[in-house]
C-alpha atoms as a printed R data frame, in Angstrom:
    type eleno elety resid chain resno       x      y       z
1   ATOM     1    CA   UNK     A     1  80.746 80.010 109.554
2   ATOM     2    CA   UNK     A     2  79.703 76.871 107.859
3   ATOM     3    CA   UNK     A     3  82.654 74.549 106.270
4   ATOM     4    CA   UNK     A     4  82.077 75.151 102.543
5   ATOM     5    CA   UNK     A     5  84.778 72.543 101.790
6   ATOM     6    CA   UNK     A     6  83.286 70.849  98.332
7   ATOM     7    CA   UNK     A     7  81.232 74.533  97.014
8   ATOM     8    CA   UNK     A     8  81.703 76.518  94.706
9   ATOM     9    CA   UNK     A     9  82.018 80.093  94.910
10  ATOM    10    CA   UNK     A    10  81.495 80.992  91.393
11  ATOM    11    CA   UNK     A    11  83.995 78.993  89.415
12  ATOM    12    CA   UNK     A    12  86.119 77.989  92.534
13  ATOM    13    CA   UNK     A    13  85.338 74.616  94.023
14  ATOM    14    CA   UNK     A    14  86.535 75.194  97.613
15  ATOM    15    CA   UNK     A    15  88.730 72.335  98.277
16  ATOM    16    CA   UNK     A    16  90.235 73.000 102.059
17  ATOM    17    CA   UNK     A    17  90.117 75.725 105.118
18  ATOM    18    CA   UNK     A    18  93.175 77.139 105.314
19  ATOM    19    CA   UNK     A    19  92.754 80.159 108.075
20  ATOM    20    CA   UNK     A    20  90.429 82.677 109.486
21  ATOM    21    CA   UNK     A    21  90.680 85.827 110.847
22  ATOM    22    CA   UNK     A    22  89.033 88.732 112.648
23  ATOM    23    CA   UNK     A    23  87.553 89.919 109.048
24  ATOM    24    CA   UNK     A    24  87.801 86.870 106.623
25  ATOM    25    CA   UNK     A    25  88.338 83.161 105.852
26  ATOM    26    CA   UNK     A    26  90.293 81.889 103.865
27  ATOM    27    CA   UNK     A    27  90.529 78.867 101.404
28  ATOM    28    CA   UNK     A    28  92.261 77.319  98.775
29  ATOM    29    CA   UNK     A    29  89.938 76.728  95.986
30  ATOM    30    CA   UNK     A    30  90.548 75.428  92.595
31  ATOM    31    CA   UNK     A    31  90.156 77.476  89.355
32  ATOM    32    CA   UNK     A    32  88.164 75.004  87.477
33  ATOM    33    CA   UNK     A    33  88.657 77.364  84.015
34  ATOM    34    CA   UNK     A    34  92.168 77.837  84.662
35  ATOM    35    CA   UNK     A    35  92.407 74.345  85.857
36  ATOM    36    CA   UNK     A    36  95.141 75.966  89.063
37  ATOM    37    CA   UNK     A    37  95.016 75.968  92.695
38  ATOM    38    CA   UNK     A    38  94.070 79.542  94.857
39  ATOM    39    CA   UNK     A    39  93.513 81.264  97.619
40  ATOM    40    CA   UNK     A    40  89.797 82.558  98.105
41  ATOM    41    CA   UNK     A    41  89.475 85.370 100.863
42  ATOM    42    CA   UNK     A    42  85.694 85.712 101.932
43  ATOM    43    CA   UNK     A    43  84.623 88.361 103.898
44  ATOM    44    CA   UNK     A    44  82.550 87.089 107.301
45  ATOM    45    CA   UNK     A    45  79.230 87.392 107.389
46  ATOM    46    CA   UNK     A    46  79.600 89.400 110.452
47  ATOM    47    CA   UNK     A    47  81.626 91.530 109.070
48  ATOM    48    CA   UNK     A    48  78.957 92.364 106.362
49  ATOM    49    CA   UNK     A    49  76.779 94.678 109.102
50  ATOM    50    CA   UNK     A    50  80.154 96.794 108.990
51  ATOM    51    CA   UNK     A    51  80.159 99.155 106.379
52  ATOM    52    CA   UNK     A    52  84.017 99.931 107.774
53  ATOM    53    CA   UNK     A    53  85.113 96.144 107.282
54  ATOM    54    CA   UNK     A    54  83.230 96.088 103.628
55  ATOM    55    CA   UNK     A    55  85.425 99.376 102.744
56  ATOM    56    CA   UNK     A    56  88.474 98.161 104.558
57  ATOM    57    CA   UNK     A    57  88.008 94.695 102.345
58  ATOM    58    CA   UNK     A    58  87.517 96.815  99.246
59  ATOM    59    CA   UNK     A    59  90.406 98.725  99.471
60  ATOM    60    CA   UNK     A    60  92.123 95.761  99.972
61  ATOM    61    CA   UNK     A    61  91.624 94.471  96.639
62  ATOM    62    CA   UNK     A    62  92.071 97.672  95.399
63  ATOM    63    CA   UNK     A    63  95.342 98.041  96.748
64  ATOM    64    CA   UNK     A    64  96.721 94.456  95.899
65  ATOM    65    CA   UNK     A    65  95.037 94.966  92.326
66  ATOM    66    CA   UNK     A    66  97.424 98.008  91.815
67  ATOM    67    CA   UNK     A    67 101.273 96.812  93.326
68  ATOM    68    CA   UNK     A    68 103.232 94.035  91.374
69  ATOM    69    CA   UNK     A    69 106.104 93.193  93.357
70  ATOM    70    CA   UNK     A    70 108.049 89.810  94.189
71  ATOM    71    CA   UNK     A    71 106.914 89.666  97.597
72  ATOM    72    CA   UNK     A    72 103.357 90.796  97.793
73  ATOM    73    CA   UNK     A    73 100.805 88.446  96.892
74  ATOM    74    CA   UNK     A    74  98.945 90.012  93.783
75  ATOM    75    CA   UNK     A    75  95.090 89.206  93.292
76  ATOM    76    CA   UNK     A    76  93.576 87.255  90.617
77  ATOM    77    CA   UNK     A    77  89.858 87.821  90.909
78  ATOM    78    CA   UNK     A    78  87.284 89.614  92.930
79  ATOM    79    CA   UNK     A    79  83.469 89.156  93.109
80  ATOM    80    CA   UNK     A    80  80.685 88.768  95.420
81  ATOM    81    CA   UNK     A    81  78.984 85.772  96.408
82  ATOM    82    CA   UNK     A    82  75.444 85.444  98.129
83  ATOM    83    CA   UNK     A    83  76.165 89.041  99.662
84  ATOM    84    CA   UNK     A    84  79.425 88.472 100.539
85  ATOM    85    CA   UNK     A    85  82.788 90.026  98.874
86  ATOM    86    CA   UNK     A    86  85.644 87.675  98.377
87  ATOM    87    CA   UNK     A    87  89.254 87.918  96.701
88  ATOM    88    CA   UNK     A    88  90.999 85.660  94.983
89  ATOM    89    CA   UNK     A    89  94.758 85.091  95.514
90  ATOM    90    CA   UNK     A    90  97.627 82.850  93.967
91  ATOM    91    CA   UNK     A    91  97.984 79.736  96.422
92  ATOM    92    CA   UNK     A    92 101.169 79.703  98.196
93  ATOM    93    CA   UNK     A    93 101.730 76.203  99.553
94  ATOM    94    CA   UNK     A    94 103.831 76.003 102.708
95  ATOM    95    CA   UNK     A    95 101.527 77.644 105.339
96  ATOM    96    CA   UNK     A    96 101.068 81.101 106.833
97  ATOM    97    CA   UNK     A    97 103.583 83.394 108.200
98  ATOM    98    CA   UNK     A    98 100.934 83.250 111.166
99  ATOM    99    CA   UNK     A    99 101.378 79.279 111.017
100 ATOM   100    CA   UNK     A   100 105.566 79.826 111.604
101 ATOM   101    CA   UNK     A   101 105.784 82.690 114.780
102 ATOM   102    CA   UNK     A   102 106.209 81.450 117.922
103 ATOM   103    CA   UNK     A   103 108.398 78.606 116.409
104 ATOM   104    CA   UNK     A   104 112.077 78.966 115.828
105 ATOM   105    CA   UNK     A   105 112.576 78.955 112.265
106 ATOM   106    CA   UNK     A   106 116.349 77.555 110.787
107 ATOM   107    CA   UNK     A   107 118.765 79.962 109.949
108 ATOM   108    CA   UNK     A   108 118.329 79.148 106.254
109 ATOM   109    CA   UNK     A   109 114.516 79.508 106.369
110 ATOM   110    CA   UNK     A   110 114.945 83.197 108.128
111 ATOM   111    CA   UNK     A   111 117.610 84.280 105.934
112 ATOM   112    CA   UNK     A   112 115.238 83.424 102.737
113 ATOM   113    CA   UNK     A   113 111.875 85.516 104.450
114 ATOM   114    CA   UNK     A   114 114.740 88.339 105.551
115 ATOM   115    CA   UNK     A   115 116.879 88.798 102.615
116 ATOM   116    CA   UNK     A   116 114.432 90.630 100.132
């Protein structure tokens, strides 16, 4: 997938790759209306052809849309863009859960992913 650091996806300016996975990248982007940093999902273009990975992404919104809980990143925005669905997410600085297995964390750091 090309680096779209510098785009825009509709009124996000992409500013930095942050992860990608077997479905979707992801970036942060900044809100230039709201003037805030977020995290922009966007399906793969390979993942287009699927008509199971374009449901599975839709329900995905669909499903963040409707739960409002603490821990569970809600969604801000949802769209399309040149053919391609993407999600919008508050930015959580500090780097994936992904980013942290494998390492071993500090007690303090555990107990604050483990307690709620």
């Amino acid at each position: 997938m090309a680096n779209l650091t510098g785009k825009y996806i509709d009124r996000y300016q992409i500013t930095e790759h942050l992860g990608q996975g077997g479905m979707a990248v992801v970036y942060k982007a900044h809100d230039t209306r709201l003037e805030r940093d977020v995290a922009l999902k966007l399906i793969l273009p390979a993942a287009i052809q699927s008509e199971k990975a374009l449901k599975r992404f839709d329900i995905e919104a669909k499903t963040l849309a409707q739960l409002s809980h603490p821990n569970i990143v809600g969604i801000i925005d949802y769209g399309m863009h040149s053919e391609q669905p993407y999600l919008v997410m508050p930015y959580m600085p500090g780097g994936s859960l992904k980013q942290k297995l494998g390492k071993p964390l500090p007690y303090q750091e555990a107990a604050k992913l483990l307690l709620p």
